[in-house]
ZAMI-635794 format. One record per residue: residue in three letters; x, y negated, z negated of N, C-alpha, C in turn. Coordinates in steps of 0.2 Angstrom, whole numbers, padded with zeros to 4 digits, always signed. Layout:
ATOM  type    n.X    n.Y    n.Z   ca.X   ca.Y   ca.Z    c.X    c.Y    c.Z
ATOM   ALA      X      Y      Z      X      Y      Z      X      Y      Z
...
//
This chain:
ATOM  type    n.X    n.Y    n.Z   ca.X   ca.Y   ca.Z    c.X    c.Y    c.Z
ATOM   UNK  +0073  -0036  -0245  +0066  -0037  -0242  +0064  -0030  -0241
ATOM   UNK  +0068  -0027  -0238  +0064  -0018  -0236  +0070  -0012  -0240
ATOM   UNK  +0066  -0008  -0241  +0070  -0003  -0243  +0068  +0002  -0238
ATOM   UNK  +0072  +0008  -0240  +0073  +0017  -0236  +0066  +0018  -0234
ATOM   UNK  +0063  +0019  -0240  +0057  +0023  -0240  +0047  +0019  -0234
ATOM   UNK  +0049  +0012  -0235  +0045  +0009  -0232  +0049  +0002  -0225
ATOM   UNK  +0054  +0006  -0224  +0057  +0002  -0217  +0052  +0004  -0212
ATOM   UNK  +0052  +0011  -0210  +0048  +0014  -0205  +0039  +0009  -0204
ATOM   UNK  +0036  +0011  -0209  +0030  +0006  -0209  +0031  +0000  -0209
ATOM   UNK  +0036  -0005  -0211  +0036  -0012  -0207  +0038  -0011  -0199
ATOM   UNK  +0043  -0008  -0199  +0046  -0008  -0191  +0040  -0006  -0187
ATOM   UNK  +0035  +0001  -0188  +0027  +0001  -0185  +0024  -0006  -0183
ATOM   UNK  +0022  -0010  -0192  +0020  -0013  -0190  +0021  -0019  -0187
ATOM   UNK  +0027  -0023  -0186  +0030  -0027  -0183  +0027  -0025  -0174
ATOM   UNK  +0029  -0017  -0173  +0031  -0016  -0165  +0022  -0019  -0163
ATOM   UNK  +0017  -0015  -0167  +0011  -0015  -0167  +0009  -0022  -0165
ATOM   UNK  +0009  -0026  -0170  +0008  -0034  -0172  +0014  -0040  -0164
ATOM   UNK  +0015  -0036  -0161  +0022  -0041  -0159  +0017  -0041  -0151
ATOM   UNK  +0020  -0051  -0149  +0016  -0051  -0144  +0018  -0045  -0137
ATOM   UNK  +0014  -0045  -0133  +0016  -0040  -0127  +0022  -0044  -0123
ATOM   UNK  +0023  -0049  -0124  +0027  -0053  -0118  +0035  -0052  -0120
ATOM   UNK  +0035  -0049  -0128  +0042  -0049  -0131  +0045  -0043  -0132
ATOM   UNK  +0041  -0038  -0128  +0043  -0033  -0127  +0045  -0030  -0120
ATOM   UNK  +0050  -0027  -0122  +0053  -0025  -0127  +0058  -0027  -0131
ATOM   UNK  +0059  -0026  -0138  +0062  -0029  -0142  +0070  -0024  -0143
ATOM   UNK  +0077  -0027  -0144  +0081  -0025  -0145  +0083  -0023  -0151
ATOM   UNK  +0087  -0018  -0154  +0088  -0014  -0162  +0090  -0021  -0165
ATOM   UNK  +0091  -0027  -0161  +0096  -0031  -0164  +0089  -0035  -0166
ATOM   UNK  +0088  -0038  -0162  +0081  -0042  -0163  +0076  -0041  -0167
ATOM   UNK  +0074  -0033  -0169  +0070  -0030  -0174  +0074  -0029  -0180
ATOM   UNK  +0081  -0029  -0180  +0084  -0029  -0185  +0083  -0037  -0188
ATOM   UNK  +0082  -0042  -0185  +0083  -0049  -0188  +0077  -0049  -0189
ATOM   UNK  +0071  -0047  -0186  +0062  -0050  -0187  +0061  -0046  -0194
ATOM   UNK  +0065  -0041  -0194  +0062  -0037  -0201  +0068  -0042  -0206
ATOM   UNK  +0070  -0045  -0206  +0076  -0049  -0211  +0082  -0042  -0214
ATOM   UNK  +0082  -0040  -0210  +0089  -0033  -0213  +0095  -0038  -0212
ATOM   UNK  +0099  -0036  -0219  +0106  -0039  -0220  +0111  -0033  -0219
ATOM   UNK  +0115  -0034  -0216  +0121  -0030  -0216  +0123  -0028  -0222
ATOM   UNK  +0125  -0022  -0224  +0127  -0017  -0216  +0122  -0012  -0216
ATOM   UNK  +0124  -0009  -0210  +0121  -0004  -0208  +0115  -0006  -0205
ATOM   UNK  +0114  -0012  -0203  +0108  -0014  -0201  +0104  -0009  -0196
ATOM   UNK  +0109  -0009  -0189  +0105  -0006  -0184  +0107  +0000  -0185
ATOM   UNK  +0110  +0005  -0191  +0109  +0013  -0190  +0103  +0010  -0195
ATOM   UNK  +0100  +0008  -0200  +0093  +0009  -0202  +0086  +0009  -0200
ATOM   UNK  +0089  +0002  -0193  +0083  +0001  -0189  +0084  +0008  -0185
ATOM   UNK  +0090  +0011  -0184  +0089  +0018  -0179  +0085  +0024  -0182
ATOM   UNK  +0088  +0025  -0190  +0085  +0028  -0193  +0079  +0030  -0193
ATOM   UNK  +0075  +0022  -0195  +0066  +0020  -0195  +0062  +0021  -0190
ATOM   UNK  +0066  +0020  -0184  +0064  +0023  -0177  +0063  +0030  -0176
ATOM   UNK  +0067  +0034  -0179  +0068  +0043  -0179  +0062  +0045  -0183
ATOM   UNK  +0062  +0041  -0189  +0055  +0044  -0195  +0050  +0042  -0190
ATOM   UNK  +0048  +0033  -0186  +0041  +0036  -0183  +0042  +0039  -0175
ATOM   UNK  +0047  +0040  -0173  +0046  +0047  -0167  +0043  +0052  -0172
ATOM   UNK  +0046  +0056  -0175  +0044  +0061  -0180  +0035  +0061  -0181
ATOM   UNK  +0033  +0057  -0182  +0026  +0056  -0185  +0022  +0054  -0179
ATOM   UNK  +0026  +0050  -0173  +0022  +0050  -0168  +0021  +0056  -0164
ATOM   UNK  +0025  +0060  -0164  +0025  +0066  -0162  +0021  +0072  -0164
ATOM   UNK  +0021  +0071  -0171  +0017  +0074  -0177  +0009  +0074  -0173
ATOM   UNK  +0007  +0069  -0175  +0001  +0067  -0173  +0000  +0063  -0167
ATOM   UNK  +0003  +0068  -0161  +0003  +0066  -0152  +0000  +0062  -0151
ATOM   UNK  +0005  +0057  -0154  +0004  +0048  -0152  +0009  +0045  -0147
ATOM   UNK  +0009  +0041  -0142  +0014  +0040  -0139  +0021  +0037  -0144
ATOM   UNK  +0027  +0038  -0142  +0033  +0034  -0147  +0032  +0026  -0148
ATOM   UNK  +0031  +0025  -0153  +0032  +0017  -0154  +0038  +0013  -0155
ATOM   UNK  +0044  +0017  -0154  +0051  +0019  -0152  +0051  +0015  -0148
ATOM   UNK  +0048  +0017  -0141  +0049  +0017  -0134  +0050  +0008  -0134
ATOM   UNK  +0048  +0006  -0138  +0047  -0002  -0140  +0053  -0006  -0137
ATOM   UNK  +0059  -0002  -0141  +0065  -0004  -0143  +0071  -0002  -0139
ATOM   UNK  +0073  -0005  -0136  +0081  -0005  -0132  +0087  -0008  -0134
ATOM   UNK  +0089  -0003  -0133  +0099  -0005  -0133  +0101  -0012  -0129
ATOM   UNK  +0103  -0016  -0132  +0105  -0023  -0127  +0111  -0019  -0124
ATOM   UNK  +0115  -0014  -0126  +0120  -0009  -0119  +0118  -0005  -0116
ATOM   UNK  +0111  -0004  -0116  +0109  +0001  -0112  +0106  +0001  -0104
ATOM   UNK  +0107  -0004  -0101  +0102  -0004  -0094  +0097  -0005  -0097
ATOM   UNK  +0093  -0008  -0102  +0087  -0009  -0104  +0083  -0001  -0105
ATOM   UNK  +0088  +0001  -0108  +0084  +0008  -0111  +0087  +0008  -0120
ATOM   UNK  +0083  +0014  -0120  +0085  +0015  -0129  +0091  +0019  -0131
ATOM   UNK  +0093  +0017  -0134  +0100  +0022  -0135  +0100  +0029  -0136
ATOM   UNK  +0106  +0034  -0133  +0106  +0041  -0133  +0101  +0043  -0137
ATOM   UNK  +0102  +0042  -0143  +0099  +0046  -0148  +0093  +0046  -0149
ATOM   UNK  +0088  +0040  -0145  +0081  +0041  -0143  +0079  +0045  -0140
ATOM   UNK  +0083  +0048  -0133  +0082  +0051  -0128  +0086  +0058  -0133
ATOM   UNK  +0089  +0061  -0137  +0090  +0066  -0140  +0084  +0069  -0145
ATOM   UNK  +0083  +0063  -0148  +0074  +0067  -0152  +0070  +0067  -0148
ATOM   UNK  +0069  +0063  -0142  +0062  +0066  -0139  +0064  +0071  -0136
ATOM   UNK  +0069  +0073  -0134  +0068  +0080  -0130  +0069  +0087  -0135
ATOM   UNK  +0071  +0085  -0142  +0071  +0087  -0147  +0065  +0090  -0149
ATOM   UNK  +0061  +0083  -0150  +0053  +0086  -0150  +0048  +0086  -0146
ATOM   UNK  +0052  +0089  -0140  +0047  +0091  -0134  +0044  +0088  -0131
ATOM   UNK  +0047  +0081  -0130  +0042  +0076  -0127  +0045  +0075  -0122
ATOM   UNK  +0052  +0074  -0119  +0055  +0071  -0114  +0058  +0079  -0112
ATOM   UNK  +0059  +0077  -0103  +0064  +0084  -0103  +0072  +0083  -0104
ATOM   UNK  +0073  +0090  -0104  +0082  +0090  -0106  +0085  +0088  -0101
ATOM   UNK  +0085  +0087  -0095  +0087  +0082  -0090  +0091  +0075  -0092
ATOM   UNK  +0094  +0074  -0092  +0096  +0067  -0091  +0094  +0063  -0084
ATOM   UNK  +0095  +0065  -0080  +0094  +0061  -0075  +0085  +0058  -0075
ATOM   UNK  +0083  +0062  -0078  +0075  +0060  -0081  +0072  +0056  -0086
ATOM   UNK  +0078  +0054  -0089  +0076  +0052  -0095  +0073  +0043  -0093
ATOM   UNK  +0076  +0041  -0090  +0074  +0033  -0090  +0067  +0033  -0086
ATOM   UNK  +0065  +0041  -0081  +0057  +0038  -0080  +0053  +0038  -0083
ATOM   UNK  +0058  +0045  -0089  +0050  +0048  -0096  +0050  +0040  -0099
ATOM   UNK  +0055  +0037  -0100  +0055  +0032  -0107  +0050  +0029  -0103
ATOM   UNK  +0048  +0024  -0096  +0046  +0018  -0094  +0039  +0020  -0095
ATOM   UNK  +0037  +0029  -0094  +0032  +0032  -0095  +0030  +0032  -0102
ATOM   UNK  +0035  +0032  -0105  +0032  +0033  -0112  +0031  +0024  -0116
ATOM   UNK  +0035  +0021  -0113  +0034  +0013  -0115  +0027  +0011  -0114
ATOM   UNK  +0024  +0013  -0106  +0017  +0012  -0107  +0011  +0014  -0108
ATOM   UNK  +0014  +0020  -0111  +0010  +0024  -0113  +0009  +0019  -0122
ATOM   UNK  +0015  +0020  -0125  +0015  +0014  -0130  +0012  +0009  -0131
ATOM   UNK  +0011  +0003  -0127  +0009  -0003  -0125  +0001  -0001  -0123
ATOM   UNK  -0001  +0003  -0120  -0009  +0005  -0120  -0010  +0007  -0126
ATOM   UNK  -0008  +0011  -0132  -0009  +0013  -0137  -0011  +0008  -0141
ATOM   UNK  -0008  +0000  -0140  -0009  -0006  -0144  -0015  -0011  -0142
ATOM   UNK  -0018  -0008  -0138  -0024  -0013  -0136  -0031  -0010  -0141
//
């Protein structure tokens, strides 16, 4: 059903299109709504995630990422979320601060969609 190059633009448009009450959505859950077959399902749903950080960022949009959590994570997004945004300058290098930027940046995301 999806391939490399237009995975990112389904997974946008899913996050965008998805009611508000089902969010957040886990890599697992966005891995089955988009129909991805193994393998590698949740490193491409992570991948898809990192091109639209990249482009959200691009054009200082909040992350549409933020969407999306780790079902291991305390209800946050897994490390490598929190290493691109502070990669591109959007969260601080702090850890300790990463879980208020994300809840900041989730709603920040969720207002973007009205």
């Amino acid at each position: 059903m999806t391939d490399s190059v237009s995975l990112p633009s389904q997974v946008r448009q899913l996050l965008e299109t998805a009611p508000r009450e089902t969010l957040p959505l886990t890599y697992q859950q966005l891995a089955e709504a988009l129909g991805l077959q193994p393998p590698r399902t949740i490193q491409r749903v992570a991948q898809a995630l990192e091109t639209l950080m990249r482009e959200d960022a691009e054009h200082s949009r909040p992350f549409i990422a933020a969407l999306v959590i780790s079902r291991r994570g305390e209800g946050l997004p897994a490390q490598g979320f929190f290493d691109l945004a502070v990669e591109l300058g959007r969260f601080p290098a702090e850890p300790s601060r990463h879980a208020e930027a994300w809840r900041q940046e989730f709603e920040r995301a969720l207002a973007a969609m009205r």
